[in-house]
N, C-alpha and C positions, 0 to 999 in steps of 0.2 A: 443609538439607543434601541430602535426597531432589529437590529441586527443582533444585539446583546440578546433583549428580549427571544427571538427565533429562538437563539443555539440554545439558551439557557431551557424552553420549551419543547426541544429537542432531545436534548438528553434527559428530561421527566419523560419524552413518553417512550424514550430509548427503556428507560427502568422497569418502565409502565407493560413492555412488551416483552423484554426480558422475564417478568413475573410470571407472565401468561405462558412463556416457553417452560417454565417449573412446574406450573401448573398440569402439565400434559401426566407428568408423573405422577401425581398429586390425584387421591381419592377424590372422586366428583359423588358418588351416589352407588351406593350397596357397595362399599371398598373399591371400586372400580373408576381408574383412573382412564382419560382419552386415549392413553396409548392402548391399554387392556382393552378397549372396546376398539379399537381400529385393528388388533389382533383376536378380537373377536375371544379373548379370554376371559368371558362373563359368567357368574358365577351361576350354577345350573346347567353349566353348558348349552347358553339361551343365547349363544354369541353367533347374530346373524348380520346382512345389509344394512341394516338397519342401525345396527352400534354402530356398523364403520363408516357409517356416511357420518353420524353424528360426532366420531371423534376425531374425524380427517380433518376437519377445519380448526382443531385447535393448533395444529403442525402449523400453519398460516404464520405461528409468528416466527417461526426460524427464516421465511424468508425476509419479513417485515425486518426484524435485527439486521438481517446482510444490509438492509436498504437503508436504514434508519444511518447505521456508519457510513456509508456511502454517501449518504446526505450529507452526515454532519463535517465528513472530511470533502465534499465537492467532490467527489467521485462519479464521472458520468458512468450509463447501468452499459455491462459491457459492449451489449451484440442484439439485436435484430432477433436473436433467434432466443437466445433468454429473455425477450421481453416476452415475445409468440409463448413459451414455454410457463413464463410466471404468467401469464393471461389464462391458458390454457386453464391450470392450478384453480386460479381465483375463480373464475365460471364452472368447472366441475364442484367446485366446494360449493356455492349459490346454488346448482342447482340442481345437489344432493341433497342441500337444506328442506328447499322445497319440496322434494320426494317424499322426505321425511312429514314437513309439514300435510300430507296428502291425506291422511288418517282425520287431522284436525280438520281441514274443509268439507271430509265428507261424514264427519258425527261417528267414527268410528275410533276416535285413542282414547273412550271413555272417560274425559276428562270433562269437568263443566261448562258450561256456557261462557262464564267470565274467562276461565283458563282457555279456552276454545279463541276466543276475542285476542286474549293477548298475545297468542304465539302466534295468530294472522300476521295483526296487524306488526308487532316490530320484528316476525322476520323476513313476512312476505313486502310490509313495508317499506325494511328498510334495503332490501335487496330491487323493489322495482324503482323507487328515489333513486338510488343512486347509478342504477344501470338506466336511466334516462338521462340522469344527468350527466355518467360520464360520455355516454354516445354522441347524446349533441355536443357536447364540450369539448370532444376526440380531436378536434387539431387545433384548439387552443392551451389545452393544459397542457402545465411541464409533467413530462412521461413520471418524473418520482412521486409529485404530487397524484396523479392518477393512478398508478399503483398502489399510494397509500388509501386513498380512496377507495379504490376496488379489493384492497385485504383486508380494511377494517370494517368495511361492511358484510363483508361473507363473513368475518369472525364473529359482529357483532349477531349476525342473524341468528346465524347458531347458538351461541351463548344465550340470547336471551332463550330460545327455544329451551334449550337444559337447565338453564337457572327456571323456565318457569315448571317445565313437569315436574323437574327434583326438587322442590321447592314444598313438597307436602311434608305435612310433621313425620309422616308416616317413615320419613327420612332422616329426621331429626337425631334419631340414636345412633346413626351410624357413621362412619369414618368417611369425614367428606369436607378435609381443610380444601382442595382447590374449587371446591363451590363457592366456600365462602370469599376465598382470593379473588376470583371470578368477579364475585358480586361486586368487587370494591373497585378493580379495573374497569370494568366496562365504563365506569362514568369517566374520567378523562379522554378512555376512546369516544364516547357519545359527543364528550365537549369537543375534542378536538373534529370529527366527524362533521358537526353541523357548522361548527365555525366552519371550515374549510369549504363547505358548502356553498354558503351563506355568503364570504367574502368572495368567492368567485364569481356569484350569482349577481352582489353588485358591482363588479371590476366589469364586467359584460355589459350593468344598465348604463357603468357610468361612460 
């Protein structure tokens, strides 16, 4: 039954990441989808550092896909030097999020007090959680499971950061279906994130 349950939990978030890989094309805010701002083709010719840190992590889930089938068919990850390599990935995208978030800690991305508060807290959040907890945990967890770990928390960081700046009405009129997609993914990544968390965290008490 637990083994049913897995697979079947698996291919929802196979779906769930698939989406997010559409989403790269997909208008997020002023017409301008993550791929457009990782190409720095933003409208005004305003395409600087700054877009492309924030659209590189939405690329995250084409690796996530490779890994999610790999999982689901018992595929160990090939080589020593593709782990080194998707590590690599995951740690430049956390801590280009951060860069990004740099405006917000020092009262400079003109954004409010509350919007100030939330792009901290879930993305510097959920990027120092989880880089605590995968370092102590570094030779207990299975490598796919920490993977998934360490790419859904650099995606989720970022994400929340864009869901909350583009998130003003002032937004509202404009062509922006992979925000909305966004919005509705991120919570079975959230779910799945803290479960995984959480059930390791007591596999260790018990």
């Amino acid at each position: 039954m637990k083994k049913k349950f897995a697979l079947v939990t698996a291919y929802i978030m196979l779906l769930v990441w698939i989406m997010a890989a559409i989403c790269v094309a997909l208008p997020f805010a002023l017409g301008t989808s993550p791929l457009d701002a990782l190409l720095l083709n933003v409208p005004g010719d305003q395409g600087n550092w700054w877009h492309a840190l924030i659209g590189f992590p939405f690329f995250l889930s084409l690796p996530m896909i490779w890994l999610r089938l790999r999982s689901i068919k018992s595929k160990p990850l090939p080589s020593a030097l593709f782990k080194r390599i998707l590590w690599i990935v995951i740690i430049v995208s956390g801590v280009g999020t951060l860069f990004v978030e740099g405006p917000f800690l020092l009262h400079l991305a003109g954004t409010s007090e509350a919007q100030r508060l939330e792009v901290i807290f879930s993305g510097i959040g959920i990027i120092l959680i989880s880089g605590i907890f995968l370092y102590v945990s570094r030779k207990k967890l299975h490598p796919i499971e920490a993977f998934i770990i360490g790419l859904t928390s650099a995606y989720l960081a970022n994400a929340f950061l864009c869901l909350i700046v583009y998130g003003e009405p002032e937004f509202y009129n404009q062509p922006r279906s992979g925000w909305y997609i966004t919005l509705v993914i991120i919570i079975p990544m959230l779910i799945e994130l803290t479960w995984l968390l959480f059930k390791k965290l007591n596999a260790y008490k018990a």
